[in-house]
C-alpha positions in Angstrom: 0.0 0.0 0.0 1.2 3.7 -0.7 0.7 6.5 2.0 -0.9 9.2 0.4 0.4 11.6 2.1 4.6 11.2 1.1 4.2 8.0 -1.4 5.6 5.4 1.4 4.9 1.9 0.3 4.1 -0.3 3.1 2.5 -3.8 3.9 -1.1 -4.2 5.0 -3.5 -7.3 5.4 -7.0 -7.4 5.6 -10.1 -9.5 4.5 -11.3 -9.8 1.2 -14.9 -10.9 2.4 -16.6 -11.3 6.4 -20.2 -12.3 7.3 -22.2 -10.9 10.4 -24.3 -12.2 13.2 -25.7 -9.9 15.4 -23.7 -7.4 17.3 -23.9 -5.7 20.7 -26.2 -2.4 21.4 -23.2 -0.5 21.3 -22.8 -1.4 17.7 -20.2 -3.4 17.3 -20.5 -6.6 15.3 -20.2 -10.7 15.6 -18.9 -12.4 12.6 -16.2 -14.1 11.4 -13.9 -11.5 11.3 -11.8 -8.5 14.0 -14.0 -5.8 14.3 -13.8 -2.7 14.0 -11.6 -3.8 10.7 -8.3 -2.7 10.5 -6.9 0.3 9.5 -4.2 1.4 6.9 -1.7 3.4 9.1 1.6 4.8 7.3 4.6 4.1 9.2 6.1 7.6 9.2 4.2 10.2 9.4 1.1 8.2 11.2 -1.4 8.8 8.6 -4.6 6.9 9.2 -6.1 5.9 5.8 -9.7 5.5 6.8 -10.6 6.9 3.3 -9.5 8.5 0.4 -8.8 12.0 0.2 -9.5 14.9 -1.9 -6.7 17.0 -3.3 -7.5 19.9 -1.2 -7.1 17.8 2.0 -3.7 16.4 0.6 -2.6 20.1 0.5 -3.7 20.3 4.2 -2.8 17.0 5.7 1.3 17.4 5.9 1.1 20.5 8.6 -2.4 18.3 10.3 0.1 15.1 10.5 3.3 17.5 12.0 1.3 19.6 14.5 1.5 18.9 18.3 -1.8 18.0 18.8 -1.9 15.2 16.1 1.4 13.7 17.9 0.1 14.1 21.1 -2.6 11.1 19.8 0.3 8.8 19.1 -0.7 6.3 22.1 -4.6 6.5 20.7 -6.5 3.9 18.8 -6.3 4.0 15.0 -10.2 5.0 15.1 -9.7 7.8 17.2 -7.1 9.3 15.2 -8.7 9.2 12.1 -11.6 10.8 13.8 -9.5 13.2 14.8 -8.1 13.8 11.4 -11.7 13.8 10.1 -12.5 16.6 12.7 -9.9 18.7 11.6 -10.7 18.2 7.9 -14.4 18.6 7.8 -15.8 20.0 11.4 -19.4 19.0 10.5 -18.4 15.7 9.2 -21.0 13.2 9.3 -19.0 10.7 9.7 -17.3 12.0 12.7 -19.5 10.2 15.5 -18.7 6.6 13.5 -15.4 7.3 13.6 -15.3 7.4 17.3 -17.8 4.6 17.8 -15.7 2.7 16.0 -12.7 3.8 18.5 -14.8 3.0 21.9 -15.0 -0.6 20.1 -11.2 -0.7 20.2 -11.4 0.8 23.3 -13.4 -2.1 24.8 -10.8 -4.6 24.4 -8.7 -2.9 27.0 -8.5 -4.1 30.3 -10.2 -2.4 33.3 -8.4 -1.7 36.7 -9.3 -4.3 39.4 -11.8 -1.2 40.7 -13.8 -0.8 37.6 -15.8 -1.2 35.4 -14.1 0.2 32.3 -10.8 1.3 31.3 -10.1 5.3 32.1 -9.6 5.1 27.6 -13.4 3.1 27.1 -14.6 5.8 29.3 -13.5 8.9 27.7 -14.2 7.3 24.2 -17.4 6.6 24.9 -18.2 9.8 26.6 -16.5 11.8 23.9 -19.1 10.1 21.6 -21.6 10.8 23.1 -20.8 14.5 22.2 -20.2 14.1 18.9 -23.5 11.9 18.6 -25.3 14.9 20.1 -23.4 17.5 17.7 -24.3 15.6 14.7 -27.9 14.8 15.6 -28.2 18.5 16.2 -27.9 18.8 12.0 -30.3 16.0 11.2 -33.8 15.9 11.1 -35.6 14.6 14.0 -37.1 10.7 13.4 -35.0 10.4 10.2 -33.2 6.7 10.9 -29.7 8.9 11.2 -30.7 10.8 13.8 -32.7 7.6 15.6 -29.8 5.7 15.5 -27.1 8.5 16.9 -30.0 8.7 19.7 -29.7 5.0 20.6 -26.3 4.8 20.0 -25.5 7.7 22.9 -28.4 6.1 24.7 -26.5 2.9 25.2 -23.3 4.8 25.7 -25.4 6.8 28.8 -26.5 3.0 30.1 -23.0 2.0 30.1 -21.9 4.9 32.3 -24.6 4.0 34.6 -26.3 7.0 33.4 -29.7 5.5 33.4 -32.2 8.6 33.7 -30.2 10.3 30.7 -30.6 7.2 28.9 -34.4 6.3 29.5 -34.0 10.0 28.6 -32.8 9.5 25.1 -35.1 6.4 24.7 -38.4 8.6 25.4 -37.4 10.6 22.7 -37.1 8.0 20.3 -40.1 6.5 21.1 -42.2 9.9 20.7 -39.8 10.8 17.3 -42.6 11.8 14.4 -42.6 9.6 11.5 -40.9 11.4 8.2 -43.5 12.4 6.0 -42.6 10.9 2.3 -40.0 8.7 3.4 -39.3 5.7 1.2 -40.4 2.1 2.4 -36.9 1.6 3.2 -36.2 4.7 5.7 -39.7 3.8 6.8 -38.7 0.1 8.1 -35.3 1.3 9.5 -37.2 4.0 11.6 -39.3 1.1 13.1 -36.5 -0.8 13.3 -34.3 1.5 15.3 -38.0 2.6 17.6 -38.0 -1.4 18.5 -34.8 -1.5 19.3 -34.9 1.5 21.5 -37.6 0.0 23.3 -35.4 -3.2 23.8 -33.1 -1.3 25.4 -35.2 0.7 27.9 -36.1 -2.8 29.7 -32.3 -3.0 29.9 -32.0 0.1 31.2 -34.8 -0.1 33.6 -33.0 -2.8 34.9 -30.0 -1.1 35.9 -27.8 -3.0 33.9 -24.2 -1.8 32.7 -22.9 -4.4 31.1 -21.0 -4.6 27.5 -23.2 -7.6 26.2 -26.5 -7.9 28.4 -27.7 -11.3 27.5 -31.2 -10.2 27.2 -30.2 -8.2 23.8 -27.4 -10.5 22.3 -27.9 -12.6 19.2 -29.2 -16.4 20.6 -25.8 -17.8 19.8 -23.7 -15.3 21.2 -25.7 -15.2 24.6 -26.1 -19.1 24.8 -22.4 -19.0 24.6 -21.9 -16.5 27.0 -24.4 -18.1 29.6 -22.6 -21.7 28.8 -18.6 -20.4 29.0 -18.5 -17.2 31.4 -21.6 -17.8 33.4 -19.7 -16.5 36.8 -18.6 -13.9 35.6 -22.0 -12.3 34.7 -23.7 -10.0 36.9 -26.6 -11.5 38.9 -28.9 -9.8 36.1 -27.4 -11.6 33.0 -27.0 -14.6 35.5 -31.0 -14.1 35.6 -31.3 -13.6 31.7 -29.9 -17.1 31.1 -31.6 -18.7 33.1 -34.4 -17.6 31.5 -33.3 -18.6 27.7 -35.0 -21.7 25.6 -33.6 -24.7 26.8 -32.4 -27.3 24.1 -35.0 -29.4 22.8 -37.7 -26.7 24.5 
């Protein structure tokens, strides 16, 4: 691969093809393959090729990638600075708040001290999403399936932080979002979509429940497997959920 900022050449691997089952309410997938996928990331002057780049943004990237602030990120996921770079390129980037969800998915793979829940970096991610989820649904239309699912996105995020009136907060809103007028059949079924989903989540949330994968909204194979292989270390909740799933041959 070639940097496009300096023409290095360097090696990177990914996969060609990956298929999908379920993910978690934060987003993140299950599948046959590392999620979030890998990055591009050019070896000297820490470009993160997360996409391609117009030629005015070439022009603009070589003092971006030298400043202080951009080396300061050198210990950050490659999620967050691309989201970073994607901030300083295009402020009202709407692609901004994926960027960083992607990161608090990197982010969740960290270890958390011995006295907590999450890792100081999953924290900040996550609540530095939430921001940008609110900035960007600031520009969209309320009910459109963009703006629904920034709302449950930083819902989850507010459940995860223990936040639990914010996020039945968020969830309310959702519910009572107006339905677009004109919108295709498509946008239609994703609005519903995201609106079930939402109400999913406020049992979850009316629960008290903090935890990455909450049984009760995992895919059946991924919480049977949970239940089966990490039962003790669920809280008594998710404990509760599995003992409540279909027993084989029920």
């Amino acid at each position: 691969m070639t940097c496009a900022i300096g023409s290095e050449s360097f090696a990177f691997e990914t996969t060609a093809s990956y298929s999908t089952f379920g993910e978690r309410p934060d987003g993140r997938p299950y599948g046959s393959w590392f999620f979030p996928l890998a990055l591009p990331v050019c070896p000297g002057n820490g470009l993160v090729m997360y996409r391609p780049f117009t030629d005015d943004e070439k022009f603009r990237l070589p003092a971006l990638l030298a400043s202080a602030d951009f080396k300061a990120l050198a210990g950050e996921t490659a999620y967050y600075r691309a989201w970073w770079i994607e901030k300083a390129l295009v402020p009202a980037s709407d692609e901004a708040a994926w960027l960083l969800l992607s990161a608090v998915w990197e982010a969740s793979d960290q270890a958390a001290p011995a006295d907590a829940r999450w890792s100081p970096r999953h924290t900040r991610y996550r609540d530095s999403f939430i921001a940008e989820a609110d900035a960007q649904r600031a520009r969209a239309r309320p009910g459109t399936p963009i703006w629904l699912a920034l709302s449950y996105r930083a819902a989850n995020a507010e459940r995860e932080s223990g936040r639990f009136d914010a996020a039945a907060q968020r969830l309310r809103a959702i519910a009572d979002a107006p339905e677009i007028s004109g919108a295709n059949e498509k946008d239609m079924k994703n609005s519903r979509g995201w609106k079930g989903r939402a109400a999913k989540l406020m049992a979850t949330v009316a629960q008290r429940n903090t935890a990455l994968e909450p049984v009760a909204m995992l895919p059946p194979g991924q919480a049977k497997y949970l239940c089966e292989r990490q039962r003790a270390a669920l809280d008594p909740i998710d404990q509760a959920a599995c003992d409540a799933l279909p027993k084989a041959g029920g």
